[in-house]
C-alpha positions as CSV (number, residue, x, y, z in Angstrom):
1,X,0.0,0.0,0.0
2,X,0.9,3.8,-0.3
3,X,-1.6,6.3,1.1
4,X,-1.2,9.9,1.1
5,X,-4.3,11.7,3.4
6,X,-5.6,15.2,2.7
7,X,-8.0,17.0,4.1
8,X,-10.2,18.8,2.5
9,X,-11.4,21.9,4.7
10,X,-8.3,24.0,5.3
11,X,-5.4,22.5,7.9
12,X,-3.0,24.3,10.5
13,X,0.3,22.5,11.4
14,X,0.6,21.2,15.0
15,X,3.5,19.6,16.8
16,X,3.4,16.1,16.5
17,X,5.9,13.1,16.9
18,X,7.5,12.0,13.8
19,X,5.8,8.8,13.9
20,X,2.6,10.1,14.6
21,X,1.7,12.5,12.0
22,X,-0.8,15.4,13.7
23,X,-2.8,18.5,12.1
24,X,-5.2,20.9,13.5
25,X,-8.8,21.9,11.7
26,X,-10.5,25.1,12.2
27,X,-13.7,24.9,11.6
28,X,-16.5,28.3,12.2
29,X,-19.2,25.2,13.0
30,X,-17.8,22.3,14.4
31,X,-15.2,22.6,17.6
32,X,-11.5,22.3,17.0
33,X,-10.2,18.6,16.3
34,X,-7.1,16.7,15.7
35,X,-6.8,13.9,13.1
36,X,-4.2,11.7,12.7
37,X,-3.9,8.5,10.4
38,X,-1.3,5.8,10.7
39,X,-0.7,2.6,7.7
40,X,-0.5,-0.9,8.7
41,X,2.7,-2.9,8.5
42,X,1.1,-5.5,6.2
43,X,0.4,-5.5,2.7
44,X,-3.2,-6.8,3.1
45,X,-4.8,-4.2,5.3
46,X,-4.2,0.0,6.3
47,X,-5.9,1.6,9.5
48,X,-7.1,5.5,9.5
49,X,-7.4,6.6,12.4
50,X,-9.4,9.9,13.4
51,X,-7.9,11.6,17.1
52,X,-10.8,14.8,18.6
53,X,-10.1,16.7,21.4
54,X,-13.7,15.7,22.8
55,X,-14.5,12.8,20.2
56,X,-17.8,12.1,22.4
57,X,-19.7,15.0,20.2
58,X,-19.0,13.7,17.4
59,X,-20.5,11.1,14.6
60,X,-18.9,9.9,12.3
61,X,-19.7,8.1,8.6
62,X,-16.7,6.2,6.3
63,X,-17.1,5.7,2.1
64,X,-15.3,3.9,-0.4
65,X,-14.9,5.9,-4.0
66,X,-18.6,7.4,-2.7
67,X,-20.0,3.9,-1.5
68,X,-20.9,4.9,2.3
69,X,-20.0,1.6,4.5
70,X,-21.4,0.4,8.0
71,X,-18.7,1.9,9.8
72,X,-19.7,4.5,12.4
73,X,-16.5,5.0,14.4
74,X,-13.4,7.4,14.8
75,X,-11.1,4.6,12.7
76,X,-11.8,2.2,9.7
77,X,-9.6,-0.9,8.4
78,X,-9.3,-0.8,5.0
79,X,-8.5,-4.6,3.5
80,X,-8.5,-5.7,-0.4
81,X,-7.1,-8.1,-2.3
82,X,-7.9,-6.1,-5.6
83,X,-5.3,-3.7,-6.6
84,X,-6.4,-0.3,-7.6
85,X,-6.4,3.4,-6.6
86,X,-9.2,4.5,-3.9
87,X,-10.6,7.0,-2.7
88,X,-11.7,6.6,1.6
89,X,-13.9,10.1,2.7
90,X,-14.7,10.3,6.6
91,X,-17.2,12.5,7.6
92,X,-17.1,14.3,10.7
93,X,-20.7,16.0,11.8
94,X,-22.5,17.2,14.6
95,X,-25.9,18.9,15.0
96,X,-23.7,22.6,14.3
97,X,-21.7,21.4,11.2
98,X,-19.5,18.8,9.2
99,X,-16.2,18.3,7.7
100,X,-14.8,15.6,5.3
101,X,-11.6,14.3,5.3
102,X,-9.8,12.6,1.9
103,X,-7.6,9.5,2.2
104,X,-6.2,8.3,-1.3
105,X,-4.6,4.6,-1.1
106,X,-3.1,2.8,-4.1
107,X,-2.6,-0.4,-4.1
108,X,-0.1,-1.8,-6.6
109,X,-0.7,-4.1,-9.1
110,X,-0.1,-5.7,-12.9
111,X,0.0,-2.0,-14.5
112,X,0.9,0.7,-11.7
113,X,4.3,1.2,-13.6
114,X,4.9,2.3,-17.2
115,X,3.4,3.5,-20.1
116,X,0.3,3.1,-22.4
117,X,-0.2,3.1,-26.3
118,X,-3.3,3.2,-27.9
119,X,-3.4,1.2,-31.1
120,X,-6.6,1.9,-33.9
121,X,-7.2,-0.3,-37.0
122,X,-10.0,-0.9,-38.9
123,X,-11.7,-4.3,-36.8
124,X,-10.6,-3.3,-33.5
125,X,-8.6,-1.0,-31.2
126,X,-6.2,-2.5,-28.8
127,X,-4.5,-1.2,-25.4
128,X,-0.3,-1.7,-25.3
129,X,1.5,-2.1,-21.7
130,X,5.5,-0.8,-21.8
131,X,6.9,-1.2,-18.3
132,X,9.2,1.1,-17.0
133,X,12.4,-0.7,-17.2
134,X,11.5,-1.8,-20.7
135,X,11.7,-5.4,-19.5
136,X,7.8,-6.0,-20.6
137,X,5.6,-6.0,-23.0
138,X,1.6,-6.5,-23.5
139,X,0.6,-5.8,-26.8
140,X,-3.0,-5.6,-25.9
141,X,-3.3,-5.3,-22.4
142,X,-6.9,-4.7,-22.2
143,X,-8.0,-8.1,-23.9
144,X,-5.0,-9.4,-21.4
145,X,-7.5,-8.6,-18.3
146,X,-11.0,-8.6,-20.0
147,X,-11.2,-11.4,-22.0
148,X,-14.2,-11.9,-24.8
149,X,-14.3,-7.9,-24.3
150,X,-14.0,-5.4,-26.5
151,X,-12.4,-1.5,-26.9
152,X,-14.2,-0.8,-31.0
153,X,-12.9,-0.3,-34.1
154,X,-11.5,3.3,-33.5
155,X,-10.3,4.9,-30.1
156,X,-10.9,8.7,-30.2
157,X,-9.0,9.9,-27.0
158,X,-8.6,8.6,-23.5
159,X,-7.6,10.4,-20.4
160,X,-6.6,9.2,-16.9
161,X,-8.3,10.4,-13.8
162,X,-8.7,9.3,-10.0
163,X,-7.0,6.1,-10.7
164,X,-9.2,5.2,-13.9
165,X,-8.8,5.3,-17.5
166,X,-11.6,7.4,-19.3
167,X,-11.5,5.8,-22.8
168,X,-13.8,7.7,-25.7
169,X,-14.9,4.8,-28.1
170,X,-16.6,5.6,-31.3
171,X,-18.2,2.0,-31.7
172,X,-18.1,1.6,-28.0
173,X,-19.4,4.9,-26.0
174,X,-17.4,6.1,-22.9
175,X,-15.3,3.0,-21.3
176,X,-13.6,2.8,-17.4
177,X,-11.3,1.1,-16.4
178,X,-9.2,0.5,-13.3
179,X,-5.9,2.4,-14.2
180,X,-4.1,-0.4,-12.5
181,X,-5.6,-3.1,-13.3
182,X,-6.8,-2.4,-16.6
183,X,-10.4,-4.3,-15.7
184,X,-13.3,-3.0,-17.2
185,X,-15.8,-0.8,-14.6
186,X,-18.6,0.0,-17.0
187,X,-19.4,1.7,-20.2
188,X,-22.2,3.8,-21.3
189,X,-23.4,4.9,-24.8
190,X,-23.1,8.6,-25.8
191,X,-25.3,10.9,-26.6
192,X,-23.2,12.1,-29.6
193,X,-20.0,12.3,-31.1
194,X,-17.5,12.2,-28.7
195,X,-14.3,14.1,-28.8
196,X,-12.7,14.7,-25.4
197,X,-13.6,13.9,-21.7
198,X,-12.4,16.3,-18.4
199,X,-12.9,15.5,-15.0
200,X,-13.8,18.2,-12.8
201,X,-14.5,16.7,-9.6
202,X,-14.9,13.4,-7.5
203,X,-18.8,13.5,-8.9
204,X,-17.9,14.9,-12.2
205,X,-16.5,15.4,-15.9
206,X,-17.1,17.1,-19.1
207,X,-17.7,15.2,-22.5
208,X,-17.1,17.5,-25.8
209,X,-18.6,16.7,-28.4
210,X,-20.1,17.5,-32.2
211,X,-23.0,19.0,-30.5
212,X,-22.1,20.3,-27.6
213,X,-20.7,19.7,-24.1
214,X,-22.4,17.3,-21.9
215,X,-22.2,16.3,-18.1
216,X,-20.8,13.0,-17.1
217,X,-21.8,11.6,-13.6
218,X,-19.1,9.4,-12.4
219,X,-20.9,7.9,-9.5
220,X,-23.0,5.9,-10.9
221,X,-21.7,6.7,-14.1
222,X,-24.7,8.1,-16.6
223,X,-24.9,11.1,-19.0
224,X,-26.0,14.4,-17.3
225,X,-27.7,17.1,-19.0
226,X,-26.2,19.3,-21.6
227,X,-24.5,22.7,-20.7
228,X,-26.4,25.3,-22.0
229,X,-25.3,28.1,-23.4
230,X,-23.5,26.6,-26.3
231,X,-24.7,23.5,-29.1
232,X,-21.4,23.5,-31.9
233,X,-18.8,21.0,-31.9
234,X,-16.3,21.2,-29.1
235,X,-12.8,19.2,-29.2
236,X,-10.3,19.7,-26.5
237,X,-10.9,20.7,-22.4
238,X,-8.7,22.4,-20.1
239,X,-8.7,22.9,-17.0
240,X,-8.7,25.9,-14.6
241,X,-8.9,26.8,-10.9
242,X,-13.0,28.1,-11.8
243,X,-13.7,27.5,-15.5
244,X,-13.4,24.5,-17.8
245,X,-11.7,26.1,-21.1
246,X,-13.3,24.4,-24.3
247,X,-11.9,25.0,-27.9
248,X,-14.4,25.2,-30.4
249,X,-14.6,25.1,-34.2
250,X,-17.8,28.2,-34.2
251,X,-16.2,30.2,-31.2
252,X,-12.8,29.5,-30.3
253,X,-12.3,29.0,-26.9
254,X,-15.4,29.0,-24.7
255,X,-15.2,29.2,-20.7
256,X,-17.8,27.1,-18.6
257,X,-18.3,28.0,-15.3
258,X,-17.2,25.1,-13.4
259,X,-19.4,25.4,-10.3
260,X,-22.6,26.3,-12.3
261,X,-21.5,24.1,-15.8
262,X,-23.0,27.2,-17.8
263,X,-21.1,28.6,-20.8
264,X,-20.1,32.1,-19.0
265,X,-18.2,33.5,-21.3
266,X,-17.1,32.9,-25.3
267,X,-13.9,34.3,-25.9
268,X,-13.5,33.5,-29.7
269,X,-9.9,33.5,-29.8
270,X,-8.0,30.5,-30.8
271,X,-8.2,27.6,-32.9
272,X,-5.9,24.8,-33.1
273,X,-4.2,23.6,-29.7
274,X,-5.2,24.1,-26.1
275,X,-2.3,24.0,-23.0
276,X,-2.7,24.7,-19.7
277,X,1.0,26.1,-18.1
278,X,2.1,25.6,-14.5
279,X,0.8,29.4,-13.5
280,X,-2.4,28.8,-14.3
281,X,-2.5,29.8,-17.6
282,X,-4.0,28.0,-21.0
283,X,-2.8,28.9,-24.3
284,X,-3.7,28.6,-27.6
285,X,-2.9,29.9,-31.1
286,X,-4.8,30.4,-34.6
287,X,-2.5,31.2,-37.9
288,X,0.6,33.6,-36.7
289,X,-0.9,34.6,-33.0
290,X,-0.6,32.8,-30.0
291,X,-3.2,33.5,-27.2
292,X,-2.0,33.3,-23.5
293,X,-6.0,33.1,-21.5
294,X,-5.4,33.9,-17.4
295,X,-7.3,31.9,-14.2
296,X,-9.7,35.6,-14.8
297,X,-10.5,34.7,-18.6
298,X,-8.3,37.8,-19.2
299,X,-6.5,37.2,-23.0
300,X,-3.0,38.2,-24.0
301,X,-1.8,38.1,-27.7
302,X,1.4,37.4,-28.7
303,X,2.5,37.9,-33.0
304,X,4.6,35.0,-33.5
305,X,8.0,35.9,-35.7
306,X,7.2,36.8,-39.7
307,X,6.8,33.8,-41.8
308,X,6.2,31.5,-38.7
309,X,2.3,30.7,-38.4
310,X,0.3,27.4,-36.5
311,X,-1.9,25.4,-38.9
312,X,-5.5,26.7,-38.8
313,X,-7.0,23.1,-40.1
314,X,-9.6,21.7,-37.5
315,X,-9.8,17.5,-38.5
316,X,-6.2,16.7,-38.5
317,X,-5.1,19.0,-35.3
318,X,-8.5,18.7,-32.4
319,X,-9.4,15.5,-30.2
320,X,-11.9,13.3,-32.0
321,X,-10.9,14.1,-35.7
């Protein structure tokens, strides 16, 4: 096992022993606690472990990937034989507020190291393993762990996301799969083209598509409603601290609003590419500009050098083509 543990509502550093890892929440609702979580010396099994100041106040739930358990204490043991990345959420509550706290645990397995190639032809798609040393090689991986199972004829894009592979299938629909173990979690038909797929949260994703963006709910995974505001064909998502950046062959790049998922602004600059930098930043370019977009949605332009200009073509160079 490896577990990291965050907490989600905002933590202040308290002296604690080195092998007992301590931090402080302040919360306006709920009194002042201390949490600390501690791993298991066995390869089988990993104990959190919740510590309050006056834990006799307090109730407490425990949920697997957003599958709430039967555990109602301060601690929960965590045991699986099935490899794969998790997500454990304890709630904290009393009758004046709540707070949730986030413990990710990986366990390893087949596929946990290394690299990925999707392969299309024309009869079927297939999934390639490269392990990190080189030393191995599974040419098709996926029928490897789901036999009699199928990816399609033609993979359009696939992203990784809270340990699971998002695959966009155009004979298939929208495929998971355990990032580590490759096994097949469900697939669901889509409502349209499909170009591109962006989480946005532990409940949530975006699917572009030719007519439109759509919501994806990951728990239990279905096909939301789609975001108003905008109906044209949509190709590759970025992501930023409060909008989902979408480029567009009509607009350019559009902005959703990621805590409504309403179009809130179209900026109708840039055509082929979409980046996001380490500051915060996306970019994108059409013919000899480039377009540097802030966290605000506020656009910088930047004249590339003379004779030096980025293809304007949307089929070869946008997800889904």
């Amino acid at each position: 096992f490896s577990i990291i543990s965050r907490q989600i509502t905002k933590p202040r550093p308290l002296p604690a022993s080195p092998a007992v890892p301590m931090v402080e929440l302040c919360l306006p609702t709920l009194q002042r606690f201390s949490i600390c979580s501690a791993v298991m010396p066995t390869p089988e099994s990993v104990t959190l472990t919740s510590k309050f100041d006056v834990p006799e106040s307090l109730n407490y739930e425990w949920s697997i990937d957003g599958a709430k358990t039967s555990v109602s204490e301060g601690s929960y043991v965590f045991i699986t034989n099935e490899s794969g990345s998790y997500i454990i959420t304890q709630r904290v509550f009393n009758g004046y507020g709540e707070a949730f706290i986030d413990y990710y645990v990986v366990v390893r397995g087949t596929y946990d190291k290394g690299s990925f190639l999707l392969n299309n032809n024309t009869t079927e798609a297939s999934l390639t393993y490269i392990s990190k040393d080189l030393t191995a090689v599974d040419e098709n991986a996926y029928a490897t762990a789901n036999p009699g199972k199928t990816l399609g004829a033609k993979i359009v894009s696939a992203q990784a996301y809270l340990g699971k592979f998002y695959i966009i299938s155009q004979t298939e629909g929208l495929i998971v799969l355990n990032s580590i173990t490759l096994k097949e979690l469900g697939r669901i038909a889509l409502p349209a083209k499909a170009n591109y797929f962006l989480g946005i949260d532990r409940t949530t994703a975006l699917l572009s598509t030719d007519d439109g963006i759509y919501r994806i709910n990951l728990n239990p995974l279905s096909v939301g409603e789609k975001i108003p505001g905008f109906g044209g064909r949509a190709g590759m998502m970025a992501n930023t601290p409060n909008y989902v950046l979408a480029l567009t062959l009509e607009n350019g790049v559009v902005a959703v609003d990621k805590s409504r998922l309403i179009v809130s602004k179209v900026l109708r600059v840039g055509r082929s590419g979409l980046a996001a930098d380490i500051s915060g930043n996306v970019w994108t370019s059409h013919k000899d500009t480039l377009f540097k977009i802030s966290p605000s949605l506020y656009v910088s332009s930047y004249r590339m050098p003379t004779g030096i200009t980025v293809t304007s073509s949307w089929n070869p160079w946008n997800e889904g083509s």
